[in-house]
C-alpha positions in Angstrom: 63.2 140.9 168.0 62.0 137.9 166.8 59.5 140.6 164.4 62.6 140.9 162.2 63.4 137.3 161.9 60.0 136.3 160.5 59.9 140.0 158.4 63.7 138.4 156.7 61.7 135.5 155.9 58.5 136.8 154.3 60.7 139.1 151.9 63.4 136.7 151.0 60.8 133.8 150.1 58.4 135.9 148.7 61.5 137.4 146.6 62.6 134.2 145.5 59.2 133.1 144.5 58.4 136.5 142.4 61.2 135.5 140.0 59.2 135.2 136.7 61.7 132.4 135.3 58.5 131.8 132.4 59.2 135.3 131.6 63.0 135.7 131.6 63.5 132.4 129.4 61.3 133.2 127.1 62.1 137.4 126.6 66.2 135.8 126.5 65.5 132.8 124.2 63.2 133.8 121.7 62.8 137.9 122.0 59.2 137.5 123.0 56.5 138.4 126.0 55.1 135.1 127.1 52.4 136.9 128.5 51.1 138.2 124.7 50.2 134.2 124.0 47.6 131.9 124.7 46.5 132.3 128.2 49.1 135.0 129.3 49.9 133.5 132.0 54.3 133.2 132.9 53.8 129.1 133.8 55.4 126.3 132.6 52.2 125.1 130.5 51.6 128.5 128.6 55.8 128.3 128.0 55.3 124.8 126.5 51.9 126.1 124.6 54.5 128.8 122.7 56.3 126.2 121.0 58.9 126.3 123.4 58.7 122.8 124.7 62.2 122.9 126.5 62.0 126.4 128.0 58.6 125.1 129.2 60.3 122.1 131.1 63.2 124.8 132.5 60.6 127.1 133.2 58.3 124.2 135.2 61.7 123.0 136.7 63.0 126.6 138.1 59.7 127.6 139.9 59.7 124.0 141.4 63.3 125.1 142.7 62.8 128.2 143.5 59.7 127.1 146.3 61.8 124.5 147.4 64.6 127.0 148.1 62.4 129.5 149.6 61.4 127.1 152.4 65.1 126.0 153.1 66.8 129.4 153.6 63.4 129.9 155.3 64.4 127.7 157.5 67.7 128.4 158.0 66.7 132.4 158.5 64.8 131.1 162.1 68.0 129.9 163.3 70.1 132.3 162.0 72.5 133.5 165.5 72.2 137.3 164.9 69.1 137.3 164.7 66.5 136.3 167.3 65.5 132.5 166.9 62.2 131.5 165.8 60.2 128.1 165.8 61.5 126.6 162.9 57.9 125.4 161.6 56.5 128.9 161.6 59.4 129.9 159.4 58.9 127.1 157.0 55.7 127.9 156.8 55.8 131.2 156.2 58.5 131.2 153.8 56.2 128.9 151.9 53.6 130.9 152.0 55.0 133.9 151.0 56.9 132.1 148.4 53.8 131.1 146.4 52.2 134.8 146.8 55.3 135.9 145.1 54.7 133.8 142.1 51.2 134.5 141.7 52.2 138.5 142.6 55.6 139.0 141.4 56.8 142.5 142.2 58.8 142.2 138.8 55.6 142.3 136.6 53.4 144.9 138.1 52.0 141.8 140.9 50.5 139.4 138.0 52.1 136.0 137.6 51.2 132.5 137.4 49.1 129.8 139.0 51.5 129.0 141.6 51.1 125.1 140.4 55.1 124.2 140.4 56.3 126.2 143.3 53.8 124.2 145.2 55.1 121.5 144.1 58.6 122.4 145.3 57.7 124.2 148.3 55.5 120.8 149.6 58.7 118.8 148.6 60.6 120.7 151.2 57.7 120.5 153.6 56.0 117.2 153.2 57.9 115.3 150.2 55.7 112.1 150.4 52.4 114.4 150.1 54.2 116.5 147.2 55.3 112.9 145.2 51.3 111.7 145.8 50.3 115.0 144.4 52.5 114.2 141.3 51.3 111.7 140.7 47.3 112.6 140.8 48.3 115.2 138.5 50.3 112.8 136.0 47.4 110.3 136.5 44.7 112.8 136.2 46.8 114.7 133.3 46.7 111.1 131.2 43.0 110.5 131.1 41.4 114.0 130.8 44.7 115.7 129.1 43.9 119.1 131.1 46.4 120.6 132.7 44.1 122.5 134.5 42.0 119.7 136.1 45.3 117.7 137.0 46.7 120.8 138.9 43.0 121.1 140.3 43.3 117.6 141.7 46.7 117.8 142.5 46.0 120.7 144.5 43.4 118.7 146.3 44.9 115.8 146.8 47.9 117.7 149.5 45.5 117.9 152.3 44.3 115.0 152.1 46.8 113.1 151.8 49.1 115.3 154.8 46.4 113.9 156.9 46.3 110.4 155.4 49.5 109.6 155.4 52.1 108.7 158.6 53.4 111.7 159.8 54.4 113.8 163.1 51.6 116.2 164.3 51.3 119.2 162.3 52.0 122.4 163.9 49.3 124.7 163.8 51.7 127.1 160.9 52.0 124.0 159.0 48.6 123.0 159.1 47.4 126.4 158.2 49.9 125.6 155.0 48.9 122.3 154.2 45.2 123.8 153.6 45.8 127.4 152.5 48.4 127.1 149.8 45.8 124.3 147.7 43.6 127.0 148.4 44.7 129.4 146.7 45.9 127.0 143.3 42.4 126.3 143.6 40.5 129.4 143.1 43.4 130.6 140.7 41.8 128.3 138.8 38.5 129.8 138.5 38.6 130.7 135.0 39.5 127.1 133.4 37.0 125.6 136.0 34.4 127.6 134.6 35.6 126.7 130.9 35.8 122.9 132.5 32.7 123.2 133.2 31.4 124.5 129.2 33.3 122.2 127.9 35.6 125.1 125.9 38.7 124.6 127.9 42.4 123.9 126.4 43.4 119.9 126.3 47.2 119.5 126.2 48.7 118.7 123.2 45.6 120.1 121.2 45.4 124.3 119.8 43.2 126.5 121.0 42.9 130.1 122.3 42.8 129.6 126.3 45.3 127.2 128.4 46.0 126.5 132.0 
């Protein structure tokens, strides 16, 4: 039944993308709960806002890998012989999906997580990795001149649709289309909070202290 095939691959991505890496390096490292500091959140940017600088680059690096993983095994699930075949794209798709609602809902820490910003990032490198290298570098650009992490991700965010449709590329299936528009989506409006301090003027600049962060 081709209900089991896509059931493996929801759980197994959505596994894979509920491992709080922010979480584990920094409980094993330095004996602490990342999510007792600054904004509470299990990303790479609160990591780095801890003082932890190089468990904040392993952190960002890990959830990159771990969306990118997600939508290969994903992948290799729908054409897995004992079980029924699927179409290949709905797979991907889904594993992505479900990857990024296990970061933002991890199982491991009663369903609150992160933004979901770096295992976008990973899972659009496995799906699209022209769109995910123009994202990184609206975020880099963006992150440069307003030093907000939380605008750059915004924009980066933003800027996958847009360009998925503006650059050359074989016609979207309608799973991946649904992706390309659902999983900025939902960055987005995790976002709410630093848009609305974005918008006061109160919220954290990188490299700067403060009391809230991306």
């Amino acid at each position: 039944m081709p209900t089991l095939t896509y059931l493996l691959v929801a759980v197994t991505a959505y596994l894979l993308g509920s491992i709080p890496f922010g979480f584990i390096l920094v409980w094993l490292f330095r004996k602490e709960d990342i999510r007792s500091t600054g904004s509470g959140n299990i990303g790479a940017t609160n990591v780095v806002r801890s003082g932890a600088k190089g468990l904040g680059a392993l952190t960002f690096l890990l959830d990159v890998c771990k969306g990118y993983l997600a939508v290969v095994v994903a992948s290799h699930i729908a054409l897995w012989p004992m079980l029924t075949p699927v179409p290949r794209d709905e797979a991907v798709a889904l594993g992505a999906l479900c990857a990024i609602l296990g970061h933002i809902y991890t199982i491991w820490l009663g369903f609150k997580g992160g933004k979901g910003v770096a295992t976008a990032f990973g899972v659009f490198l496995a799906l699209a990795p022209w769109v995910a290298l123009v994202a990184l570098g609206v975020f880099i650009l963006v992150l440069a001149i307003s030093r907000y992490v939380s605008l750059a991700s915004i924009m980066a965010a933003i800027a996958i649709p847009i360009s998925a449709m503006l650059l050359p590329h074989t016609p979207y299936s309608a799973w991946l289309l649904a992706v390309i528009v659902i999983v900025p989506t939902i960055v987005v409006v995790k976002h709410h909070q630093n848009i609305a301090r974005l918008v006061r003027g109160t919220e954290y600049r990188f490299g700067k202290t403060g009391t809230t962060a991306a």
